[in-house]
N, C-alpha and C positions, 0 to 999 in steps of 0.2 A: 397333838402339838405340831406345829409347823415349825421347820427349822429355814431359818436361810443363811447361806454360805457366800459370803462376797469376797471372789477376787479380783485384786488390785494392786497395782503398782503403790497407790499412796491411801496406806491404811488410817493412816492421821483425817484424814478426810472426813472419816466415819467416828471418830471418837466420842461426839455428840449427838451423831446425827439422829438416832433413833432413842433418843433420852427424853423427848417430847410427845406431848399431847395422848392421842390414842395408841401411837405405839408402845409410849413408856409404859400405859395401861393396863395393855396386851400382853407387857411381855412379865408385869408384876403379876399379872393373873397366870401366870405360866403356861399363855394359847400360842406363842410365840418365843423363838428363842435365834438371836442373831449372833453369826462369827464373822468376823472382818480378818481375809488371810492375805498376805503378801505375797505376790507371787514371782517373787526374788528366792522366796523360801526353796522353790522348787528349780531355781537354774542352776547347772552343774559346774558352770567357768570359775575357775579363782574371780573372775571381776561381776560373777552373778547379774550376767547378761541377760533380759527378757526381751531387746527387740535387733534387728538388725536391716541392713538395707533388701529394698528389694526388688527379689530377681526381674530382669528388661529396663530398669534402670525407672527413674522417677526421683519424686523430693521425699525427703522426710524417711521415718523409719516404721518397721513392721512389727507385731508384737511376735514374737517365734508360736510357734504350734506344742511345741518338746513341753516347756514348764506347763505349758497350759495341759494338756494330755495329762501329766502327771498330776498334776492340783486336781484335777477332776476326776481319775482314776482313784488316788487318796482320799478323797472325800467323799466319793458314792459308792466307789468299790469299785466301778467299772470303767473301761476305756472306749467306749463304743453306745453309742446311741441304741440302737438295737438292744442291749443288754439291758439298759437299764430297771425295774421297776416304774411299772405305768405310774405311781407315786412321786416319780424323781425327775422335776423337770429342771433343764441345763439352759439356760438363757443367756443369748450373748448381744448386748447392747452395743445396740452399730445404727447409724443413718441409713444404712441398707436393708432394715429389718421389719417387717410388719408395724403400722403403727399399733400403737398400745392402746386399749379400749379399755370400757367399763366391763363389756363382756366377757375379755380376755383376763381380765384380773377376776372378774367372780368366776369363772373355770379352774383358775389357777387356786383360790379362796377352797373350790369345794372339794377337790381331786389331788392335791399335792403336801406332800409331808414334808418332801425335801425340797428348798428349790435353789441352785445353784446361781448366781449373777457373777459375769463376766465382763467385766468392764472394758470395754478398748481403748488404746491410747493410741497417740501417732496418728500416723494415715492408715493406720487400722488394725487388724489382726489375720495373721494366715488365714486363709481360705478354708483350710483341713480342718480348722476349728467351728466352724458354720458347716463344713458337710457332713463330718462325721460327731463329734460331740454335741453340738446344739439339738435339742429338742425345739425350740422355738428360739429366734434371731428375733430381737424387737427395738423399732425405734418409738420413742416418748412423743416424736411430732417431727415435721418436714422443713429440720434447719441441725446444723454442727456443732455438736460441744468439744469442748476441746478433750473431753472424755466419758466415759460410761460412767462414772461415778454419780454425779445429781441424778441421773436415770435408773439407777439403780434405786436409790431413796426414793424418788416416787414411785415404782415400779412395788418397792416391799409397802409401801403409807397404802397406796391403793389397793393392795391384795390384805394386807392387815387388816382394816377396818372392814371388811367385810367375813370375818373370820366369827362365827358363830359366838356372842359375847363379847367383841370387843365396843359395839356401840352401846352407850349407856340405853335407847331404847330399839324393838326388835323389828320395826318399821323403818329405822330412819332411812336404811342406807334402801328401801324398795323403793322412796319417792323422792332420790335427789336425781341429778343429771344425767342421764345416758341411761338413765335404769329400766325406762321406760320407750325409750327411743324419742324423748325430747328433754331441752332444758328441764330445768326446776322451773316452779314458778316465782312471783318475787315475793320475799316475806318482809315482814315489816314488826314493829316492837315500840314499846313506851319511849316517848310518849307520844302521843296521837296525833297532835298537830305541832311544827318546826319551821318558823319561818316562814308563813301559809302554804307551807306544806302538809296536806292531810293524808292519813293514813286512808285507803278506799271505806266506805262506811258496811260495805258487804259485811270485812271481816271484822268489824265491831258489835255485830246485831247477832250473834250466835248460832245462825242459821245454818247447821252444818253442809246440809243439802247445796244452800244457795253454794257456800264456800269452796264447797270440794268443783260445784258446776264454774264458778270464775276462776280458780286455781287451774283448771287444765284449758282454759280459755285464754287464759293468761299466761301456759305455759308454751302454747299453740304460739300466740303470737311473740314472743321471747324468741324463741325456735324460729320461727321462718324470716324473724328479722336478725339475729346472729348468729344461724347456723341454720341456710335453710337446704343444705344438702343432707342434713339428716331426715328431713320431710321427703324427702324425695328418694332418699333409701328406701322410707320406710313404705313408700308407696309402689316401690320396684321400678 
């Protein structure tokens, strides 16, 4: 079973969020089990402060390092990256962080029992939280939210569905996007023709052979016309 641990300033956020589709699934078949923690719980001030200005001056405010140390110590055991179990990854959602892959989530998928989400707020979070707690810093794609929260839900949707069992069949998630190091290809469904719109007649004639040969012909060109820097990854 995978557990994951989301802390947050605004745990109402999560009240629904993982009550849908493959994750409700997941977590009815008990491959998955999610806590959404406040991390108010852990500040020491009568006014249960998490963030404050910071240090050389600047706008906006910090998350503190203190509650966060502690949430993270109470809920893995340990206070220190180094300590943790090769099982137990601490993830702190920042616009500074690694983008977030299909690769990265099936690692996370086959290697981790625990995995902690760290949401930031403000113009960010202490620094000591990225050098000593995080196991991996990751951003979801190269633009600002106003916080780690939606990042965190995609971050657990993406690692979920690829958890042994949660797709209804054991192929799907080998031949969708990023899996293979190209788009998917395009599918199509009843009924056949819309508008003089026809469905290709390849995948009408049952020809598995032909199919599987225009499906990655098609996934080719999909790819280097909306993502052709993953062509060029994959060519070095």
């Amino acid at each position: 079973m995978l557990r994951f641990d989301v802390i947050t300033i605004f745990p109402d956020f999560f009240r629904e969020a993982f009550d849908y589709g493959i994750t409700r699934r997941a977590l009815a078949a008990g491959l998955v089990v999610t806590k959404t923690h406040n991390l108010r719980h852990w500040a020491t001030d009568k006014h249960r402060s998490i963030d404050d200005r910071p240090f050389g001056g600047g706008d906006g405010m910090v998350l503190k390092p203190d509650p966060i140390f502690t949430a993270v110590n109470d809920l893995t055991g340990f206070s220190r990256r180094g300590d943790y179990p090769k099982e137990t990854r601490v993830v702190l959602l920042s616009p500074q962080g690694q983008v977030f892959t299909q690769s990265l989530a099936a690692d996370m998928a086959t290697t981790a029992s625990q995995i902690v989400l760290i949401c930031g707020r403000y113009e960010g979070v202490d620094e000591r939280v990225a050098e000593t707690l995080a196991t991996d810093e990751i951003s979801i794609g190269d633009y600002v939210l106003s916080g780690g929260e939606p990042a965190a839900v995609v971050v657990a949707d993406a690692v979920v569905r690829l958890l042994p069992g949660a797709l209804g069949s054991k192929t799907s998630a080998a031949y969708e996007s990023f899996s293979n190091g190209l788009l998917d290809y395009p599918q199509y469904t009843r009924p056949p023709e819309l508008e003089g719109l026809r469905v290709p007649d390849v995948l009408l004639k049952g020809n598995h052979a032909e199919i599987a040969r225009w499906r990655h012909e098609e996934a080719l060109k999909k790819t280097e016309r909306n993502r052709p820097d993953l062509l060029k990854d994959s060519r070095g």
